[in-house]
C-alpha positions as CSV (number, residue, x, y, z in Angstrom):
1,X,14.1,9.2,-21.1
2,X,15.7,11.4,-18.9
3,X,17.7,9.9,-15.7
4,X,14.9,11.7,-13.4
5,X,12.1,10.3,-15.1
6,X,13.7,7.3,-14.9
7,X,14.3,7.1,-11.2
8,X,10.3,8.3,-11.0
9,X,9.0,5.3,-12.6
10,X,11.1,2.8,-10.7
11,X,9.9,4.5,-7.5
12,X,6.3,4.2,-8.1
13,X,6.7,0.7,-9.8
14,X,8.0,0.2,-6.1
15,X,5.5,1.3,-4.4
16,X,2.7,-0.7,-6.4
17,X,5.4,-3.9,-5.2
18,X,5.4,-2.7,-1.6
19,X,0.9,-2.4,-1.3
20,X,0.3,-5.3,-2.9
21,X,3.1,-7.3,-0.5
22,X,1.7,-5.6,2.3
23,X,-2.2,-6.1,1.3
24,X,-3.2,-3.1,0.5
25,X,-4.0,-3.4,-2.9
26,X,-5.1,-7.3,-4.4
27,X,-4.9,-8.1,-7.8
28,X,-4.9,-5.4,-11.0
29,X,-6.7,-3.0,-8.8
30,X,-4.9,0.4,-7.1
31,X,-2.4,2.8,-9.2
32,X,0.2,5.1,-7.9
33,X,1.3,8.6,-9.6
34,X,3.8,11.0,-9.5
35,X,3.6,15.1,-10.4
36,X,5.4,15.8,-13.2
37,X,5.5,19.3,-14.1
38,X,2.0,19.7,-15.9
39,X,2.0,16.2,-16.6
40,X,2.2,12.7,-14.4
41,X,3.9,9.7,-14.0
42,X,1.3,6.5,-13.9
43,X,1.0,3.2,-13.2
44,X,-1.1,1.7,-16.1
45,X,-1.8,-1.5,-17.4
46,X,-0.7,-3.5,-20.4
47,X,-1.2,-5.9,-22.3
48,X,0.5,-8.3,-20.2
49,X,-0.4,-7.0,-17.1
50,X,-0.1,-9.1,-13.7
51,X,-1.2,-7.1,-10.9
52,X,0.7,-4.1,-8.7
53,X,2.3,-7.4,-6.8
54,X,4.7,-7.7,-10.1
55,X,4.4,-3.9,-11.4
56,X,7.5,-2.8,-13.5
57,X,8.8,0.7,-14.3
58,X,8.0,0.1,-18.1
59,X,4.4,0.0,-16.9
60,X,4.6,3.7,-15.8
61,X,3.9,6.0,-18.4
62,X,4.1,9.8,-18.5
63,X,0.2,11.4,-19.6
64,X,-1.0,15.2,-19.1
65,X,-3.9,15.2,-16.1
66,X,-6.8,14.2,-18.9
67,X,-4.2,11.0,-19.4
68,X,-2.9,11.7,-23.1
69,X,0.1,11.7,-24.3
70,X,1.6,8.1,-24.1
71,X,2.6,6.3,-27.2
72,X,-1.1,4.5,-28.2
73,X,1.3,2.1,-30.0
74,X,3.0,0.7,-27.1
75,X,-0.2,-0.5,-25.8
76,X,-0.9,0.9,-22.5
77,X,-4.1,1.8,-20.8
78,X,-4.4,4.7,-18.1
79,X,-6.3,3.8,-14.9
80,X,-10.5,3.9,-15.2
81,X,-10.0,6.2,-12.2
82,X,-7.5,8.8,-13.8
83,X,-9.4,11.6,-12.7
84,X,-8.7,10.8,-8.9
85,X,-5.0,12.0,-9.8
86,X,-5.3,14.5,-13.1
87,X,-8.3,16.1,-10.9
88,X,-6.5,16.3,-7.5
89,X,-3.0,18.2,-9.2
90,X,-4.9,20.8,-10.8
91,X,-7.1,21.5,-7.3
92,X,-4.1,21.1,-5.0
93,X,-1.2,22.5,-6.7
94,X,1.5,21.1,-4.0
95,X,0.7,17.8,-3.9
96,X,3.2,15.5,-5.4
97,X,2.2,12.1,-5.7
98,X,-1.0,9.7,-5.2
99,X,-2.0,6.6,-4.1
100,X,-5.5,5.2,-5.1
101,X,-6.0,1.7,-3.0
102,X,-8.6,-0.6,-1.8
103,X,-7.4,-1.8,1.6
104,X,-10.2,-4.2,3.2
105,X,-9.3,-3.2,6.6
106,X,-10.6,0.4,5.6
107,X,-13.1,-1.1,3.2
108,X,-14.5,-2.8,6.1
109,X,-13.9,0.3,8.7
110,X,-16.0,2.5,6.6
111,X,-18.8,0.1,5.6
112,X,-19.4,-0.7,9.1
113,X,-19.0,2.9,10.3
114,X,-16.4,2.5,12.5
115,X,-14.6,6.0,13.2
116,X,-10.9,6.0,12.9
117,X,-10.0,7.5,16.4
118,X,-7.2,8.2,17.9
119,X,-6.3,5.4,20.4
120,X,-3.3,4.6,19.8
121,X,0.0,6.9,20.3
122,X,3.8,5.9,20.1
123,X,3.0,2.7,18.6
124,X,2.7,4.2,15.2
125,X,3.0,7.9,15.7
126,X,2.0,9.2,12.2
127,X,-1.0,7.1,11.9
128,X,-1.7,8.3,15.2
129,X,-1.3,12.1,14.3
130,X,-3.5,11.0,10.7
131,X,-6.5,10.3,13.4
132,X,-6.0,13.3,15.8
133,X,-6.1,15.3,12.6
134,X,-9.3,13.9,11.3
135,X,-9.8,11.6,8.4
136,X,-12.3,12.5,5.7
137,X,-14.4,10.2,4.7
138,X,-16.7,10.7,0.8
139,X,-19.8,8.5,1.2
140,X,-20.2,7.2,-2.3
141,X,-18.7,4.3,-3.8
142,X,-19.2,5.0,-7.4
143,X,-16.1,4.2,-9.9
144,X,-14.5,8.1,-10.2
145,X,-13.8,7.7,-13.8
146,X,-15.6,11.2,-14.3
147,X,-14.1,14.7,-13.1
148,X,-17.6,15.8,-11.5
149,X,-17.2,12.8,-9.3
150,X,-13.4,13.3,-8.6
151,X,-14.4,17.1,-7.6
152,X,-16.5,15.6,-5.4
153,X,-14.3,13.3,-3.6
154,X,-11.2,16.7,-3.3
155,X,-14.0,18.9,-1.7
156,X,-14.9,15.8,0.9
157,X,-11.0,15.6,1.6
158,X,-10.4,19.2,2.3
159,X,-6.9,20.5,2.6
160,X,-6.5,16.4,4.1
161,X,-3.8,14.0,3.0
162,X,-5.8,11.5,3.3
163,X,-9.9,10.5,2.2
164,X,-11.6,7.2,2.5
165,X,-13.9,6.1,0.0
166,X,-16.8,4.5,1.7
167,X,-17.5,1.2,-0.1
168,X,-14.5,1.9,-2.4
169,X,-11.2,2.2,-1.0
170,X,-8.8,5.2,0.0
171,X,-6.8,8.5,-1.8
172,X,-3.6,9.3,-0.2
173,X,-1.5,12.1,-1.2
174,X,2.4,13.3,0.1
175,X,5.4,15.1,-0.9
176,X,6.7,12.5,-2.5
177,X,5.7,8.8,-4.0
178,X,7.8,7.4,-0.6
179,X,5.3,9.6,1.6
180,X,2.2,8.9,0.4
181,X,2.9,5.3,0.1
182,X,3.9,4.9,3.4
183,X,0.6,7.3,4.6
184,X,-1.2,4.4,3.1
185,X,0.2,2.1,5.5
186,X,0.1,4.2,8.8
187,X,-4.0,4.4,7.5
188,X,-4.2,0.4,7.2
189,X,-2.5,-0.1,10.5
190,X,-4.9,2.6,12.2
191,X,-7.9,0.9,10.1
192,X,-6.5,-2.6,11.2
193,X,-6.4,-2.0,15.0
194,X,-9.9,-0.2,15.1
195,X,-11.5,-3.3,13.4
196,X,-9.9,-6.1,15.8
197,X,-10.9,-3.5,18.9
198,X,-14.5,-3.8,17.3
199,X,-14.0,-7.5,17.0
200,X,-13.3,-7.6,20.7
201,X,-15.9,-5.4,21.4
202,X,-13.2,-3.0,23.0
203,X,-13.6,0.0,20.3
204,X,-16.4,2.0,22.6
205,X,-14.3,1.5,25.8
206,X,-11.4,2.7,24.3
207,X,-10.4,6.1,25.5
208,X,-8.9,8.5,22.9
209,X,-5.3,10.3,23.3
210,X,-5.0,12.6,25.6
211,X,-3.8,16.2,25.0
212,X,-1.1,15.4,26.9
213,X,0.0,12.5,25.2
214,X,-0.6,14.0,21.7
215,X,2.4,16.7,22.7
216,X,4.6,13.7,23.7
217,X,4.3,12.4,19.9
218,X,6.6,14.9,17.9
219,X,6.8,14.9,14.1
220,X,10.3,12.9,14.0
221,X,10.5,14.1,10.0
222,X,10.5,12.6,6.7
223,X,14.0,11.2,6.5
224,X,12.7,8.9,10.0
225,X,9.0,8.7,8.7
226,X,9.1,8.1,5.2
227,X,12.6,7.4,3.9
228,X,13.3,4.8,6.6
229,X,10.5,3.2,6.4
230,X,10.1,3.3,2.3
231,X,13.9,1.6,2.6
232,X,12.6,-1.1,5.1
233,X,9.6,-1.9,2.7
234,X,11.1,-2.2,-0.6
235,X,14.0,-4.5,1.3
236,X,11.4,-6.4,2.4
237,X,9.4,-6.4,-0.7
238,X,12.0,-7.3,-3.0
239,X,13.6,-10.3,-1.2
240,X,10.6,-11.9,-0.6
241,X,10.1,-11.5,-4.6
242,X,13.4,-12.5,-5.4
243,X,13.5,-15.5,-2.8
244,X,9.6,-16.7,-4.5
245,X,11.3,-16.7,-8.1
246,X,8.9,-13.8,-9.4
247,X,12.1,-11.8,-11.6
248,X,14.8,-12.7,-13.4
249,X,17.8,-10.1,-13.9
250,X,17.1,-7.1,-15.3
251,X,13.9,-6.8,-14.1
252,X,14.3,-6.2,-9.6
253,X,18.1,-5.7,-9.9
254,X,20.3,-8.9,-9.5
């Protein structure tokens, strides 16, 4: 294994930690991937799987977009929903990495209808931006385990980074495994505050950005938006597994 790859499959191991810490994804449910030339990088499951809340980088195994490839001896199983990555590379030839997660704030958003606006601004300025760009939403929540249906879901998204999955969850994509996990999050916190304003019965009063305010939220750049934050998550992430007992050494770093 090559350093590269190496450093690839710790990173998305990571990101698994940092949504299921967070509450994005619950249980065995939700994978991460990562563009590898005309292959990917994927969380599967093994044999002794124990949910994205304790994924390891041995769990991360390199497949073509059709998901074969990996040793059939060593007892791996690629994601039901393969086709949500394998299908979105070969359509959108710059994307990077994905994220496939069911967070309930969104689950809830979507089954309830509730649009993601944009009502918030400096508070979480990508997430902001994310709604004043439009979120897609596909209106199914079917299992994409075919390609028909995972064609389906890209043409819904658009050129979008992001697409909720009515019933079903969301697919995030970014530059990198950092971005598009931390996409995810901005897209919980944005879900999150819509449904408490809709608990309080404040979402209809509340008055979208202006155009002058959107100007006033500049792209601050990846090295602010996604590096700093990725840092601050798998920090967090990984003390609070360490100070629970979850991994001896060798396994998180000591």
């Amino acid at each position: 294994m090559t350093d590269e790859l190496a450093e690839h499959r710790e990173t998305i191991a990571a990101g698994c930690r940092v949504l299921a810490a967070e509450g994005v994804v619950t249980g065995t449910l939700g994978h991460i991937s990562a563009r590898v030339g005309d292959r990917m990088l994927i969380r599967c499951r093994g044999r002794g799987d124990r949910g994205l809340r304790f994924a390891e980088a041995d769990e991360v195994r390199l497949v073509d977009f059709d998901g074969r490839g990996d040793d059939p001896a060593a007892g791996y199983n690629v994601p039901n929903e393969l086709p949500i990555h394998g299908e979105l590379y070969r359509a959108r030839p710059a994307v990077r990495a994905v994220v496939h997660a069911h967070p309930p704030a969104l689950l809830v958003a979507g089954l309830a209808g509730l649009p993601l606006r944009p009502v918030f601004g400096a508070y979480n300025i990508p997430a902001a931006r994310l709604a004043v760009d439009g979120i897609p939403v596909w209106p199914r929540s079917a299992l994409v385990r075919r390609p028909e249906l995972a064609h389906q879901m890209i043409a819904a998204m658009g050129d979008r980074p992001v697409c909720v999955l009515r019933g079903h969850g969301v697919t995030v994509v970014g530059d990198s495994v950092e971005q598009a996990v931390i996409r995810t999050l901005d897209l919980d916190v944005l879900a999150r505050v819509t449904l408490e304003l809709a608990r309080l019965g404040s979402l209809a009063e509340v008055p979208e950005l202006s155009a002058e305010d959107i100007a006033e939220l500049p792209d601050l750049g990846a090295s602010f938006n996604d590096a700093t934050a990725w840092r601050h998550y798998v920090a967090k992430t990984d003390e609070g597994t360490k100070s629970n007992g979850t991994f001896g050494p060798g396994v998180m770093g000591k």
